[in-house]
C-alpha positions as a Markdown table, in Angstrom:
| # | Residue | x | y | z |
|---|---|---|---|---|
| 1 | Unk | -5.3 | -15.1 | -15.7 |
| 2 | Unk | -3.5 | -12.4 | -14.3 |
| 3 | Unk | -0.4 | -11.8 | -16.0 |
| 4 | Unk | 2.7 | -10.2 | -15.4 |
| 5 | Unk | 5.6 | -9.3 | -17.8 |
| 6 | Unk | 9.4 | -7.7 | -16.3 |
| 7 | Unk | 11.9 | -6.1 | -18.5 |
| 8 | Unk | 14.8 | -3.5 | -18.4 |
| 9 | Unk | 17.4 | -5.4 | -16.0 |
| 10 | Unk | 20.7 | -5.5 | -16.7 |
| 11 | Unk | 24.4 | -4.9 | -15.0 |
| 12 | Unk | 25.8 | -1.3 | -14.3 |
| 13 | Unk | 28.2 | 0.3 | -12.1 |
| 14 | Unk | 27.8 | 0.8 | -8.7 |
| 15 | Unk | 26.1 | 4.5 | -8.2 |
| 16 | Unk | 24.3 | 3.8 | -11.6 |
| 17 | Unk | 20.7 | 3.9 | -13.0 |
| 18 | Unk | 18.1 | 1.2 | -14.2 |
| 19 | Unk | 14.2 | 1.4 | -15.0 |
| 20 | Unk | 12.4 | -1.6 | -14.7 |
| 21 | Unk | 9.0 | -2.0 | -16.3 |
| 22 | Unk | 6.1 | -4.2 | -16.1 |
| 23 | Unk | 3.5 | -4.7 | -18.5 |
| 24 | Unk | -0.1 | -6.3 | -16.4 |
| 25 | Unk | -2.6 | -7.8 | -18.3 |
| 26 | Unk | -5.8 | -9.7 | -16.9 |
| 27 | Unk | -7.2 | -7.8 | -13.5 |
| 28 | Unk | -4.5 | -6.2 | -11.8 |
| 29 | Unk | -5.6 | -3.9 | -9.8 |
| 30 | Unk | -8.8 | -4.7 | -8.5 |
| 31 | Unk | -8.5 | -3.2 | -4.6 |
| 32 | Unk | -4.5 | -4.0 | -4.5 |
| 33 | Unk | -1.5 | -2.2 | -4.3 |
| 34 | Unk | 1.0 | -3.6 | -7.4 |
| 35 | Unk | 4.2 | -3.6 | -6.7 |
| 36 | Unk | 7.6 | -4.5 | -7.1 |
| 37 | Unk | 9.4 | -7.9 | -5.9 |
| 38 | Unk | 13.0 | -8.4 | -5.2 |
| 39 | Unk | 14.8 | -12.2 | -4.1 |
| 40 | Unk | 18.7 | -12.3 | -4.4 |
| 41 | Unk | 20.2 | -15.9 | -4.3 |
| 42 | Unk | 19.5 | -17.2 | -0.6 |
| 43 | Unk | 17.1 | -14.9 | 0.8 |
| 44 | Unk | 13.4 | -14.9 | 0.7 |
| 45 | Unk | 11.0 | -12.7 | -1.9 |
| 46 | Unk | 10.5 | -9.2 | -0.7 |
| 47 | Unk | 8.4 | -6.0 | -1.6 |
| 48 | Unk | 10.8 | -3.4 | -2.3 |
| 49 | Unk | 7.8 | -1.3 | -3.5 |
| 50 | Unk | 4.1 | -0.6 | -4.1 |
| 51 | Unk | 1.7 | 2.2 | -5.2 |
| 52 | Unk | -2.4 | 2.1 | -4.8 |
| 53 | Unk | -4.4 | 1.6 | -8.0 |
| 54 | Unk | -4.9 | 5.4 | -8.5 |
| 55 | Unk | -1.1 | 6.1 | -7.9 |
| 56 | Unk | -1.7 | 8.1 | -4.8 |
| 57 | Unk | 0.0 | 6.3 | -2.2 |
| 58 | Unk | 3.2 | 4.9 | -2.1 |
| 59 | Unk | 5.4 | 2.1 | 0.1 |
| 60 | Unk | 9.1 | 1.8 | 0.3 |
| 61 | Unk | 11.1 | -0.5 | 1.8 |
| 62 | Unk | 13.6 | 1.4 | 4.0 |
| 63 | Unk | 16.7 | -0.5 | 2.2 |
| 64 | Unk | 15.8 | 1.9 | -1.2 |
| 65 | Unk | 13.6 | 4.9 | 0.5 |
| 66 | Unk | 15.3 | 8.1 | -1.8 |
| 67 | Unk | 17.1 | 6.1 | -4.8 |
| 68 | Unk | 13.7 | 3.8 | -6.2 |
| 69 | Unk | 10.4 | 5.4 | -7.1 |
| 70 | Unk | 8.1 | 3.8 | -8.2 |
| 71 | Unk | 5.3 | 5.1 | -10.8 |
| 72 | Unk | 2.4 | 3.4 | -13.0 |
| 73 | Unk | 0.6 | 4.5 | -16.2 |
| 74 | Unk | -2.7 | 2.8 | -15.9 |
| 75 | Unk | -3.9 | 3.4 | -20.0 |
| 76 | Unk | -0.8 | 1.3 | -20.9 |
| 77 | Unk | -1.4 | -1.1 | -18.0 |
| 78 | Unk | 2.5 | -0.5 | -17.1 |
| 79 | Unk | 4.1 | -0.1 | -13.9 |
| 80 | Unk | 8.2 | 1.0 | -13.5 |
| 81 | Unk | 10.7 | 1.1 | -10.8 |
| 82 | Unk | 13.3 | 4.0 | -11.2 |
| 83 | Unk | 16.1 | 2.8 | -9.7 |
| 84 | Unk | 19.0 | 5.2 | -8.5 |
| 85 | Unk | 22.1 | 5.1 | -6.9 |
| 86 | Unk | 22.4 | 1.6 | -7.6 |
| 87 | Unk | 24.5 | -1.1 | -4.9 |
| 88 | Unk | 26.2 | -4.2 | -5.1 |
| 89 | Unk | 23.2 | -5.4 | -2.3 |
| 90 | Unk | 20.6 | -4.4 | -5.4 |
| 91 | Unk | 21.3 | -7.3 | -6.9 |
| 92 | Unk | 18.7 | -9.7 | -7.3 |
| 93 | Unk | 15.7 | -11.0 | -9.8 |
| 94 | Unk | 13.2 | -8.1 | -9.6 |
| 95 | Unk | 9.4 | -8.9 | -10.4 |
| 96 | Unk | 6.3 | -7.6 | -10.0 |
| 97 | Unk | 3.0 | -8.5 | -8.8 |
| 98 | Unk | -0.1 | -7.5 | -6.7 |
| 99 | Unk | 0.3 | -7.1 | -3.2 |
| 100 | Unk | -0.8 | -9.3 | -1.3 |
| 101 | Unk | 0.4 | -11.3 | -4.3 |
| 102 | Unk | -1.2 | -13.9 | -6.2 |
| 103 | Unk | 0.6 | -17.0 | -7.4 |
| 104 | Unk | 1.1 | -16.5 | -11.0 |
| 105 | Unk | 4.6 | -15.1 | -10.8 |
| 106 | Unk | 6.0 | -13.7 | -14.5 |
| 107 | Unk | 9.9 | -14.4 | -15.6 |
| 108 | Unk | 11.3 | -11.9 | -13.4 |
| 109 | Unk | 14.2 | -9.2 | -14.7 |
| 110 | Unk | 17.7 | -9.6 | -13.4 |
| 111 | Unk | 19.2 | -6.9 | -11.9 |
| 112 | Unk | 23.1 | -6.6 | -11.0 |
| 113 | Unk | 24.9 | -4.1 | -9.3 |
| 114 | Unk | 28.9 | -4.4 | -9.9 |
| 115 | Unk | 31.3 | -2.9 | -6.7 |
């Protein structure tokens, strides 16, 4: 029931910007972090991201700590990922989800960094 909806990847320049967003519907939320998924081709699925359902706490994975941030706006049911500073290693399908995740995974955005 939960659903989850990624948009706003695309390719830029090394040292450039993207925004991701993601559009929930169903529940969310309900006592979980959301956050943001990366997988590039032959590595596993990992959080690159996550913020508590009031937007008061935030996680970042160390590999993007000072270039991502990410932020929520709960009335639109929309989470982003501000992504600065971009690098070739950024590259991957970025998606979002609850964490701990549930298994209804959306489309994903692709994201890709050129050197």
């Amino acid at each position: 029931q939960v659903q989850f909806v990624e948009s706003g990847g695309g390719l830029v320049q090394a040292g450039g910007s993207l925004r991701l967003s993601c559009a929930a519907s169903g529940i969310p939320f309900s006592g979980n972090y959301i956050g943001w998924y990366r997988q590039a081709p032959g590595k596993q699925r990992d959080v690159v991201a996550r913020i508590s359902s009031a937007g008061a706490f935030t996680y970042y994975a160390e590999s993007v700590k000072g270039r991502f941030t990410i932020s929520r706006d709960n009335a639109k049911k929309t989470v982003y990922l501000q992504m600065n500073s971009l690098k070739p290693e950024d590259t991957a399908v970025y998606y979002c989800n609850r964490v701990p995740s549930v298994n209804n995974w959306g489309q994903g955005t692709q994201v890709t960094v050129s050197s």
